[in-house]
C-alpha positions in Angstrom: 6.0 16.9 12.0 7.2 15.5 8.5 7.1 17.8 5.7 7.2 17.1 2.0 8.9 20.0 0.4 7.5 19.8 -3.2 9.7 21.7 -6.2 10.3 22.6 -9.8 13.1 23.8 -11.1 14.5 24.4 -7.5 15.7 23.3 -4.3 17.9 20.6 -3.7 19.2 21.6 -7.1 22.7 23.6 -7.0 20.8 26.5 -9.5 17.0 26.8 -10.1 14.1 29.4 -8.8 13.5 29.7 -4.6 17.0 27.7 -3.9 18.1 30.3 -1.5 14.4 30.6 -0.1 13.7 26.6 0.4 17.2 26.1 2.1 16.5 28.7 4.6 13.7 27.5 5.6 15.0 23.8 6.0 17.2 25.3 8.0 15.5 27.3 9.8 12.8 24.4 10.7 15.0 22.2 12.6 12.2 20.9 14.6 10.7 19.2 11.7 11.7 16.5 9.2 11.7 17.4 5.4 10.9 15.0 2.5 11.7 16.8 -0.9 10.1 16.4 -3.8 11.4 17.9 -6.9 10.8 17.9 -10.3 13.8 19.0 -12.4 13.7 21.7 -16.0 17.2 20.2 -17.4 19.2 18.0 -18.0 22.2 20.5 -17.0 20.0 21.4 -13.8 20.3 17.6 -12.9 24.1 17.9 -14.0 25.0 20.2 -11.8 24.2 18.3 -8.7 22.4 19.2 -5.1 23.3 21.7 -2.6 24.6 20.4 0.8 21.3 19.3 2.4 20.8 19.6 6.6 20.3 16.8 8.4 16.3 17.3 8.9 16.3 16.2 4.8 15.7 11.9 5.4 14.4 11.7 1.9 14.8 13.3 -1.8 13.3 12.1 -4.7 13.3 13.4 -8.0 11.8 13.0 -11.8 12.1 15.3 -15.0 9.8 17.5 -16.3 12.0 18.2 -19.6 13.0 14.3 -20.9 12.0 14.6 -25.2 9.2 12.4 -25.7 11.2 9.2 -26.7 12.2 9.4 -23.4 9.0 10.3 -21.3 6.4 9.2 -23.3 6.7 6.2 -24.1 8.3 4.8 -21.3 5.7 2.5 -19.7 3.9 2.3 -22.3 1.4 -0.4 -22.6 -1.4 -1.8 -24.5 -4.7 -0.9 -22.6 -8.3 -2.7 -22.7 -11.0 -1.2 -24.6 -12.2 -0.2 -21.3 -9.1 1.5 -20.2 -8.8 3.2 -23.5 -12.6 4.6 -23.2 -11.7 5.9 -19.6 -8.7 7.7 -20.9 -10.8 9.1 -23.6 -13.6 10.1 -21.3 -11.6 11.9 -18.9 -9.1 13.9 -21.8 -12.4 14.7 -23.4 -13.6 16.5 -19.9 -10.2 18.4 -19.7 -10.4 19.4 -23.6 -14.4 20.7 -22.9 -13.0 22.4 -19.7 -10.7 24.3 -20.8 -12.3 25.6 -23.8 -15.4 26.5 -22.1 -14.4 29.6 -21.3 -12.2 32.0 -19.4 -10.3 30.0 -17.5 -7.4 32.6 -16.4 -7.0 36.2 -15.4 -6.8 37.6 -19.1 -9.7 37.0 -21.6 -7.9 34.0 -23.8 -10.7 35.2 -26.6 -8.8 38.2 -27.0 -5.9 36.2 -27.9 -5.9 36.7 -31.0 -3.9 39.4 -31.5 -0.3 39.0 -31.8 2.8 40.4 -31.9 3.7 43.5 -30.1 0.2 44.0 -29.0 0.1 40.5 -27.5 3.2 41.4 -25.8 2.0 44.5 -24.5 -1.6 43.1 -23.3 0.4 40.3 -21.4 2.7 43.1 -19.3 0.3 45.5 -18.5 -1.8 42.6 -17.2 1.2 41.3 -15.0 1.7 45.0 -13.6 -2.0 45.4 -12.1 -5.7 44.3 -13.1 -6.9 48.2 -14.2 -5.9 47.7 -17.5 -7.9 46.5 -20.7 -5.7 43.4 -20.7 -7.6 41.8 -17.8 -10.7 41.1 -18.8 -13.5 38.6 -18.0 -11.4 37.3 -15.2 -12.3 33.9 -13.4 -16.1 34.6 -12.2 -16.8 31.0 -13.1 -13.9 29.6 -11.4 -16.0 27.5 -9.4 -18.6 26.7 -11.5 -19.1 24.1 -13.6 -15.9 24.2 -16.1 -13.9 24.3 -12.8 -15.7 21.0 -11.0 -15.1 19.1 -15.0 -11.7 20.3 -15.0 -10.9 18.6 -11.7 -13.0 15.8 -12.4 -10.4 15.0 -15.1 -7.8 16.0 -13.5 -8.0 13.7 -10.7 -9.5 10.5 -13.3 -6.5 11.0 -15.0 -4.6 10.7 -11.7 -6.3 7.8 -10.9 -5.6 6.2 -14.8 -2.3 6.6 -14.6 -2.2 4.7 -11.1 -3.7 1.9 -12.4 -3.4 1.7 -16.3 0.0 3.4 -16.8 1.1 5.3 -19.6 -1.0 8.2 -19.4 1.3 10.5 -20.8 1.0 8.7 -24.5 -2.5 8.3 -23.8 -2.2 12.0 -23.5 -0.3 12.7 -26.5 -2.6 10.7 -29.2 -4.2 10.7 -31.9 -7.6 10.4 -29.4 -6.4 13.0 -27.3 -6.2 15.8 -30.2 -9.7 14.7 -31.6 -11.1 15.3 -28.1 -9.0 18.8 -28.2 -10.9 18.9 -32.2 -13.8 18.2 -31.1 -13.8 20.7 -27.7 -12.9 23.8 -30.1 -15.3 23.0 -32.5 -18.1 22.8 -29.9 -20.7 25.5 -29.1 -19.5 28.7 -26.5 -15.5 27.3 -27.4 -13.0 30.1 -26.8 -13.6 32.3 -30.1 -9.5 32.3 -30.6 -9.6 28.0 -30.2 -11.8 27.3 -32.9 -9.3 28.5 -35.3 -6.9 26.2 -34.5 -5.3 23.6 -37.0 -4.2 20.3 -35.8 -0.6 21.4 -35.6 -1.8 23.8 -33.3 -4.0 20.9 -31.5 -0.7 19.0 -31.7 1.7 21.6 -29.5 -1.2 22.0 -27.2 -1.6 17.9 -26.7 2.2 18.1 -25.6 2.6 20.7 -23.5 -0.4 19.7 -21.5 0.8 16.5 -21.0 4.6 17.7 -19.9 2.7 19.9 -17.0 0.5 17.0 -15.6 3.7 14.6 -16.0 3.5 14.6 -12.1 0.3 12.8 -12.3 2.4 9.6 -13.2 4.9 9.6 -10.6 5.0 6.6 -8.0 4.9 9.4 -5.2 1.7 9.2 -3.7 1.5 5.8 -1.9 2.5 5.1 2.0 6.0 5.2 1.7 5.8 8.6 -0.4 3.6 11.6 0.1 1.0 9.4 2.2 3.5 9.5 5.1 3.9 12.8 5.2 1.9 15.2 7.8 1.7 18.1 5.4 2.8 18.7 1.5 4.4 22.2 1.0 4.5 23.2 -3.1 7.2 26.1 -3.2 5.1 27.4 -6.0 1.9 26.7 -8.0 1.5 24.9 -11.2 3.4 21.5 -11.6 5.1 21.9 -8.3 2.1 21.6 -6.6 0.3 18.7 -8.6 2.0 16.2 -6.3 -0.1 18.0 -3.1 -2.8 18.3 -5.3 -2.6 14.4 -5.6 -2.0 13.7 -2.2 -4.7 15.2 -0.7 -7.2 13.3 -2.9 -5.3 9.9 -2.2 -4.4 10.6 0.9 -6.2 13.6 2.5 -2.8 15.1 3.2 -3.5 18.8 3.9 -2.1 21.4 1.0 0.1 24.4 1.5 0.9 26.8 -1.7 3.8 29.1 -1.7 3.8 31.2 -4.8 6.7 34.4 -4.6 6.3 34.5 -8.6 2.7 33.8 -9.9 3.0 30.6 -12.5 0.2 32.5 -14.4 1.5 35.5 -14.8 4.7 33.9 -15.9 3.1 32.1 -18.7 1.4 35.0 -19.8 4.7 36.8 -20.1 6.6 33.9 -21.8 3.8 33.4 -24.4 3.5 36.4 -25.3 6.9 36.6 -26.4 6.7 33.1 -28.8 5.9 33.2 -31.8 2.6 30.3 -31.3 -0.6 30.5 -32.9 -3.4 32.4 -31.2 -5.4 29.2 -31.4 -2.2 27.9 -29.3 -1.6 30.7 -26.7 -5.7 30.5 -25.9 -5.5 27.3 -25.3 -2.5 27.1 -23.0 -3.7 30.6 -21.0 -7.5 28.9 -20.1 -5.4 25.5 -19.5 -3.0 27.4 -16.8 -5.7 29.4 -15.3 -8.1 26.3 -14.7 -5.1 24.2 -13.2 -4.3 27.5 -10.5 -7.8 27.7 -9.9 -8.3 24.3 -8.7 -4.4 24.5 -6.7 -6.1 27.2 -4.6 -9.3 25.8 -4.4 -7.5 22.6 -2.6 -4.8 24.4 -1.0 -5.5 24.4 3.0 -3.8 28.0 3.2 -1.7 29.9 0.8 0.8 32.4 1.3 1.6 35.0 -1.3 5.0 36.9 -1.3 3.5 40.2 -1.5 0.5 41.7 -2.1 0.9 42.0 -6.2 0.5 38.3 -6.0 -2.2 37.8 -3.5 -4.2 39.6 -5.8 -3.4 37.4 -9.3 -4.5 34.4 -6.9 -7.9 35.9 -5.7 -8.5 37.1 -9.5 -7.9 33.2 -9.9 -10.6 32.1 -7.5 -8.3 32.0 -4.3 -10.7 32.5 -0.8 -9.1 35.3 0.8 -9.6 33.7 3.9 -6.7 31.0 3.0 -4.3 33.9 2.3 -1.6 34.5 4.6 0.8 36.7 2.7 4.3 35.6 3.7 7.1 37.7 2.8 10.3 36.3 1.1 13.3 36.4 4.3 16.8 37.5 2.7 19.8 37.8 4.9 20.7 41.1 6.6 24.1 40.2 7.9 26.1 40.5 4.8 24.6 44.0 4.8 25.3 45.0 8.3 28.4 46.9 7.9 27.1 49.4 5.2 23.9 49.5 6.8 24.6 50.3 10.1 27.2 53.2 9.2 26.5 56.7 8.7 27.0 56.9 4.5 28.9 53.3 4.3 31.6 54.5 6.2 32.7 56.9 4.0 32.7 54.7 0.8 29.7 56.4 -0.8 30.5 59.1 -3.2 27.3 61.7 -3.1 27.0 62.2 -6.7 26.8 58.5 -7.8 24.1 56.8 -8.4 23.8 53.0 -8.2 21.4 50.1 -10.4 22.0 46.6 -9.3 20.5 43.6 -11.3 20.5 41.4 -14.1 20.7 43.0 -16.8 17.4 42.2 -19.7 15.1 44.0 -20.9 12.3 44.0 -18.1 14.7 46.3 -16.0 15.0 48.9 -19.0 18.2 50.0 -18.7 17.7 51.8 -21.7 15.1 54.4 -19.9 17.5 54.4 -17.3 20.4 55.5 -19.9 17.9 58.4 -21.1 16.8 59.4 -17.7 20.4 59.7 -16.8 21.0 61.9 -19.9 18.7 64.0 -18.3 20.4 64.2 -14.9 23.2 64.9 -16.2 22.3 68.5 -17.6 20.9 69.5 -14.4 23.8 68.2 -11.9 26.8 67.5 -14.5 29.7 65.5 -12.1 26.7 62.8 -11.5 28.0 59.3 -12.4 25.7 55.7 -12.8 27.4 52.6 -11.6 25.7 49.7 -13.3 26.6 46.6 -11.4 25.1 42.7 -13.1 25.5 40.3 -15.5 23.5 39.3 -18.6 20.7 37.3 -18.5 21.4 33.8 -19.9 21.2 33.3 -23.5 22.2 35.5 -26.5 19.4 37.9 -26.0 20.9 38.5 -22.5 24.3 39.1 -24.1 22.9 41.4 -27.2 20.8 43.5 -24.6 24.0 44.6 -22.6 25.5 45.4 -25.8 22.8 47.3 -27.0 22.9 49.5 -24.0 26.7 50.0 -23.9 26.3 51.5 -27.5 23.8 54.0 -26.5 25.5 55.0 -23.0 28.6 55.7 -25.6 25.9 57.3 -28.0 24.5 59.7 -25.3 27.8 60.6 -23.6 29.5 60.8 -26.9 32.6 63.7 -25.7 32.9 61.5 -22.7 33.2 58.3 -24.2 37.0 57.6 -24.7 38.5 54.2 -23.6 36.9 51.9 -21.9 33.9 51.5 -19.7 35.2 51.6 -16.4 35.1 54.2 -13.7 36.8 57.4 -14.4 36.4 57.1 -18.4 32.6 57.4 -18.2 29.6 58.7 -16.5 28.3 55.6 -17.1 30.0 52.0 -15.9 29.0 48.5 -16.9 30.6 46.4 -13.9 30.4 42.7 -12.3 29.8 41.9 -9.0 32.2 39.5 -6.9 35.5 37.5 -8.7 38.9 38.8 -7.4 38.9 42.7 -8.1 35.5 43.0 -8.6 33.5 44.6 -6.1 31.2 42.2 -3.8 26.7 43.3 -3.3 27.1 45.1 -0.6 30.4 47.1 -1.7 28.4 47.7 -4.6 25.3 49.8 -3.0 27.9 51.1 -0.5 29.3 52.7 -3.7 26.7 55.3 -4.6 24.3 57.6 -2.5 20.8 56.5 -4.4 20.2 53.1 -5.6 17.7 53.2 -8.6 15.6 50.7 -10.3 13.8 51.3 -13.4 11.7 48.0 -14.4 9.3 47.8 -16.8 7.7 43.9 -15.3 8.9 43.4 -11.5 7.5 40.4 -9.6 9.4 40.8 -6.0 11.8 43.3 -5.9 15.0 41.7 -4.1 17.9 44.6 -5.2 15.2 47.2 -3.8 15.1 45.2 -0.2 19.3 44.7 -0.5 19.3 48.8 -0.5 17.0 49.1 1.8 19.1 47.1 4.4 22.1 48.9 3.2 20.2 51.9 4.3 20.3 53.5 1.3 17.1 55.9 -0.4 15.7 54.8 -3.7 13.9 55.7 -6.7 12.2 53.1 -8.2 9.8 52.6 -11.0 6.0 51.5 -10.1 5.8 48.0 -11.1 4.8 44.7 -9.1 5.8 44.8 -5.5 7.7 47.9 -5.3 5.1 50.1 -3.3 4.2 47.5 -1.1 8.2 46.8 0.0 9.2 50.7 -0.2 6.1 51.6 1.9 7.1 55.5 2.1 10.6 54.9 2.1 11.3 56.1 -1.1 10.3 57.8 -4.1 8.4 55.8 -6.7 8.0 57.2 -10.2 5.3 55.5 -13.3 7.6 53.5 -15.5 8.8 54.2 -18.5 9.1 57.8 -17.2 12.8 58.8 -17.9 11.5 62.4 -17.6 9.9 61.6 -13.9 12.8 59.1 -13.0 15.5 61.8 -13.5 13.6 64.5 -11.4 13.2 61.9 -8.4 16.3 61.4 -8.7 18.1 64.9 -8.7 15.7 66.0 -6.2 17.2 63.6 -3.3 21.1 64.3 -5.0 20.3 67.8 -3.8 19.1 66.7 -0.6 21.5 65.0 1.4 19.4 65.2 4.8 16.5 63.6 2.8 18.7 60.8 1.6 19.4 60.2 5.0 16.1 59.9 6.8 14.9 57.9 3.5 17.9 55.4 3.9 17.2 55.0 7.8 14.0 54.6 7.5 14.3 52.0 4.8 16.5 49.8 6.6 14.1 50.1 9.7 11.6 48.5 7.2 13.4 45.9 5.6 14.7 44.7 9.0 11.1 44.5 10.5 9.7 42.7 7.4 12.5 41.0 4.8 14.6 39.0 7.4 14.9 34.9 7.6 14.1 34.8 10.6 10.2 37.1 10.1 10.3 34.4 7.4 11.0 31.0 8.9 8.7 32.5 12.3 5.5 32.8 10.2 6.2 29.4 8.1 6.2 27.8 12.0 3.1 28.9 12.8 1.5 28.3 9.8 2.8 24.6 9.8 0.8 23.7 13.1 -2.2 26.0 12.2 -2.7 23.6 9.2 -1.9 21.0 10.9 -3.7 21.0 14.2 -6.8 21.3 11.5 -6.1 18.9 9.8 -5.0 15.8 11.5 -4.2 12.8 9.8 -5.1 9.4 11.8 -3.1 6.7 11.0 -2.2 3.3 12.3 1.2 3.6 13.6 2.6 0.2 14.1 6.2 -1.2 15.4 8.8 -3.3 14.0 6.9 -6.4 13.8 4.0 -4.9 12.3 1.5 -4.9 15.7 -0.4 -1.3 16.4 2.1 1.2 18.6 0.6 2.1 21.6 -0.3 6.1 22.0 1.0 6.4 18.8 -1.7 8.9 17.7 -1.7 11.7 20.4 -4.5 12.3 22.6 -5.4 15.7 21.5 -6.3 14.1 18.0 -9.3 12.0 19.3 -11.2 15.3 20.6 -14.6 14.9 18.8 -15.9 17.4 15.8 -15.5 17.7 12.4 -12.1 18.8 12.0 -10.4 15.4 13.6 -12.5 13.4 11.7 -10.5 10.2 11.3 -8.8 9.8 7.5 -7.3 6.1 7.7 -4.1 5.7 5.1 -5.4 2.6 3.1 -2.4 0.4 3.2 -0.9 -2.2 0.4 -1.2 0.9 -2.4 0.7 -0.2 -5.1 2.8 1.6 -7.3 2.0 2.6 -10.8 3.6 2.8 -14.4 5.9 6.2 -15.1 5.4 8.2 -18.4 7.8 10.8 -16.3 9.9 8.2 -14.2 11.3 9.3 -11.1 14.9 9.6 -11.4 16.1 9.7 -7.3 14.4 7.9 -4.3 17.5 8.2 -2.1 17.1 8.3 2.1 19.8 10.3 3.7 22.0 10.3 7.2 22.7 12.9 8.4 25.3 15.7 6.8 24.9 13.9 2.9 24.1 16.3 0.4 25.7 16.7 -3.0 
C-alpha cells in the first residue's frame, strides 16, 4: 500500500523529534511505499539536510512552519471579492467563538490567570497525572457544540485557502483580531480571555495562523495526499492537519502517532513564557480544540504508553481507536553488556550511573542531594553523570549550576578537576575519541538512576533495562508503566526516598541481579524494532481493509486498468462503500509554500 508519512520537525530531516523512530519504521515496512510529508521548525533544520532515505521513500515534499511573516504571509497574497472576504470572516469568527467558548483542553484555561511560578507548577503537575488540582473541567464538551464549530471552521478555512488563497494574511488581519475582540468580549468567554488587550489579540492572531499554515499547502490534490492509501501523522497537532485535510478532501483514512502529547507540551512551554494570561488561555482552549477534533477524525491512534493514552482520552479520544504502540529502540548495541553477568566485569558495585541530557526536568540537583545522603551511609559510593547540555544558554548555565553544588556538597573532596578519581561526583560525555560510548556508559555502574521531575517516555530507563541493569527511578510519566516491577520507583522530588532505594539495592547485590535480569527480559519483550514495526503492520491493513478507497485506476493512455481495484473491495456493506477521487483538483495559492516536491530512485537521500 502507499503510505504518506506526515511530520514536523522530524524525519527526513538529519535532527528533529521521532527521526530515529520514523526511519525505523521505513525501514522496517519494506512491503510498502512511503510518501513523506514534512513540515520543517528552522531554517538550520532545513540546513542541515536529510538522512539517507530507503528506497520504499518515491516522494518527499516539504514546507516551513517557521518562515517570519514577510515571508509566509504574504506570499500569495491577493485581493479577494467582498464575498471571499465575508467567507473568511465568517469562518475566523466560528474559530474565535470556538475557542473561547469554553474548556477546550485538559486544564481549565479560566484558571489561567495566574502566573509565574504557580502557572509553572499547575502546568507540570498536570503533565505528570490528571489527580491534581491543575486538571480541571477537562474536555466533557469535546464533542458538543464548540467542537462541531471549531471544525466547521477549520475545514471552511481549508476549503478558502483552496480556492481564494492567502488565508494566512486573511488570518493575521485586522478582521481576524476583531472577530478574536469580539469572541472574548462575548457572553460565557473564557473568564482569563476577556482581559485581553489587542496586543495580546495580536500574538494570538499569529500563532494561530503559523499552526494551521498546513491548511495552505498544495498537498491534498491527486498527485499528493489523494493518492495515497493511508496518511500517517508521526504526532498530533500541525503534523497531522495534512491527514486531517485529506480525509475531508479525499476520504483518505487517518492514523495519529503521538509518543509526546502536543498538548501537554504546550502546556509546559507556556507556562515557562512570560505571555499574558489573556494569551496563554487563549492558545491552551486553541490546542485542546484542534487535538480534540485530530482524534475525533483519526481512524485509530496509537499512544506510546499509557501516560499518553490517557491525555488523549481526557481530550475526547474513543478508547476504542486506541492501540497503544510502544516506541522500538535497538537492543543490539546493548547485547554485550546485557547478556553478561555484571558487564563482563566492567561494573564497579559502588557506582552509580545517570544517563541523559542534562536540564532541569531531570533534577540533577535532587540527585546531587540524594547522593549527599548516600554517601554518609555507604561512603566509597561514586555517581557517574554521563550527557550533554540541553541546547541554549539555559542548558549550559544548568550544568554549571550543578557542578558548583556537587563541589559545594563534597567540599574536602573537591580538588582538581571533575573527572573520575578526583570526585564522587563526575560530569562526563558520551562517545568522541576517549570518551566512553552508551552502553560503556551503563556498563560502568551497578544501578542506573533517574530522578525527573516531567518525563514523557523514558528512553535511558529502557537502555538500562536492556543493559540488564536494576534501577531507581523517580515516579513521573511513563516510568511505571516501562519498569513494570523491575525496579524501584520513588515520588519525585524525594532526595530522602531516592537515596534509601538506592542504598538498599548497593547492599543487595543478589537483588540487583534478579532486578537487572528481569529488566532486560522486559524491555526485550516490549521496546524492540521489531515489537514495533510488527504492530505498525498490522495496524496498516486493519485500517485499511476498513477503509478502502475506490478509485479509477487508469493506464498510460488514460483508458480504465482492468482489475485495477481488487475484488475483495467490491464485497457489499457499509465499510467498502465506494469514495471516487474527483479528478482535475487544482492547486491552490501558498501562505506557507512548499519548499520540496522531489520524486526519488532508489538509494537518493541527502
Amino acid at each position: 500500500m502507499r503510505i504518506g508519512l506526515l511530520t514536523e520537525g522530524g524525519y527526513p530531516y538529519v535532527s528533529g523529534d521521532a527521526k530515529l523512530w520514523c526511519d525505523r519504521l521505513v525501514r522496517g515496512l519494506g512491503q510498502h511505499e512511503f510518501d513523506i510529508y514534512a513540515l520543517s521548525r528552522s531554517r538550520r533544520q532545513e540546513d542541515e539536510g536529510w538522512v539517507q532515505l530507503p528506497p520504499q521513500v518515491s516522494l518527499v515534499r516539504t514546507a516551513p512552519l517557521w518562515t517570519a511573516e514577510d515571508d509566509g504571509a504574504v506570499h500569495g497574497r491577493r485581493a479577494h471579492g467582498r464575498r471571499a472576504r465575508r467567507r473568511y470572516a465568517e469562518c475566523i469568527g466560528e474559530l474565535a467563538t470556538a475557542v473561547c467558548a469554553g474548556p477546550g483542553s485538559v486544564d481549565d484555561p479560566g484558571a489561567s490567570g495566574a502566573s509565574g511560578a504557580s502557572g509553572a507548577s499547575r502546568a507540570s503537575r498536570a503533565s505528570r497525572d490528571f489527580g491534581g488540582a491543575g486538571v480541571a473541567g477537562g474536555a466533557g464538551d469535546s464533542f458538543g457544540l464548540e467542537a462541531d464549530r471549531f471544525a466547521t471552521a477549520l475545514y471552511g478555512l481549508a476549503e478558502l485557502a483552496r480556492d481564494e488563497g492567502g488565508l494566512a494574511v486573511a488570518l493575521r488581519s485586522e478582521a481576524a483580531v476583531r472577530a478574536w475582540e469580539r469572541a472574548c468580549r462575548a457572553p460565557g468567554a473564557l473568564r482569563a480571555a476577556r482581559t485581553a488587550r489587542v496586543p495580546d489579540l495580536l500574538s494570538v492572531a499569529a500563532h494561530v495562523e503559523r499552526t494551521l499554515r498546513p491548511l495552505s499547502l498544495d498537498w491534498y490534490a491527486d498527485d499528493g495526499l489523494g493518492a495515497v492509501d493511508l496518511c500517517h501523522a508521526a504526532a498530533g497537532g500541525s503534523a497531522a492537519l495534512p491527514g486531517l485535510l485529506a480525509r475531508h478532501f479525499a476520504s483518505v483514512p487517518l492514523l495519529v502517532t503521538e509518543y509526546g502529547v502536543p498538548l501537554r507540551a504546550h502546556y509546559l512551554a507556556s507556562a515557562a513564557t512570560e505571555e499574558a494570561p489573556a494569551v496563554r488561555a487563549l492558545l491552551a482552549a486553541f490546542h485542546g480544540r484542534l487535538a480534540t477534533e485530530v482524534y475525533r477524525r483519526a481512524a485509530l491512534i496509537t499512544p506510546g504508553n499509557i501516560h499518553a493514552r490517557r491525555w488523549q482520552e481526557r481530550c475526547g479520544a474513543d478508547r476504542a481507536k486506541l492501540r497503544t504502540v510502544y516506541p522500538g529502540m535497538e537492543a543490539s548495541r546493548f547485547a554485550e553488556v546485557g547478556e553478561s553477568a555484571e558487564g563482563t566485569g566492567r561494573a564497579d558495585p559502588d557506582t552509580l550511573v545517570w544517563v541523559g541530557r542534562v536540564e532541569p526536568s531531570k533534577d540533577l540537583v535532587s540527585l546531587l542531594h540524594s547522593f549527599a545522603e548516600i554517601r554518609k551511609e555507604e561512603p566509597k559510593t561514586r555517581l557517574r553523570i554521563f550527557g550533554a547540555p540541553a541546547d541554549g544558554p539555559d542548558g549550559a548555565l544548568y550544568l554549571a549550576h550543578c557542578k558548583a553544588l556537587a563541589a559545594h556538597l563534597f567540599p574536602d573532596e573537591a580538588e582538581g578537576a571533575h573527572a573520575v578519581g578526583d570526585n564522587p561526583v563526575s560530569f562526563e560525555e558520551i562517545g568522541g575519541p576517549e570518551a566512553p560510548g552508551l552502553a560503556e556508559a551503563y556498563a560502568s555502574g551497578a544501578l542506573v538512576v533517574l530522578s525527573s521531575v516531567v518525563e514523557g517516555f523514558p528512553i535511558s530507563l529502557v537502555e538500562a533495562m536492556f543493559c540488564g541493569r536494576a534501577t531507581v527511578s523517580t515516579d513521573v510519566g511513563a516510568v511505571i508503566e516501562v519498569i513494570g516491577g523491575t525496579g524501584l520507583v520513588v515520588p519525585p522530588r524525594n532526595p530522602r526516598a531516592l537515596a534509601e532505594a538506592c542504598v538498599a539495592l548497593l547492599r543487595d547485590p543478589g537483588r540487583r541481579a534478579r532486578l537487572g535480569a528481569a529488566a532486560r527480559a522486559r524491555a526485550l519483550e516490549l521496546f524492540t524494532v521489531e515489537q514495533n514495526v510488527e504492530a505498525f503492520h498490522g495496524i496498516y491493513l486493519e485500517i485499511v481493509s476498513h477503509s478502502p478507497i475506490r478509485r479509477v485506476v487508469v493506464d498510460a493512455t488514460g483508458e480504465p486498468l482492468p482489475f485495477g481495484v481488487p475484488a475483495e473491495a467490491h464485497v457489499p456493506g457499509r465499510w467498502t462503500e465506494a469514495r471516487l477521487v474527483a479528478a482535475g483538483r487544482s492547486r491552490w495559492a501558498s501562505g506557507a509554500p512548499a519548499r520540496a516536491t522531489l520524486p526519488l530512485t532508489a538509494g537518493e537521500g541527502a
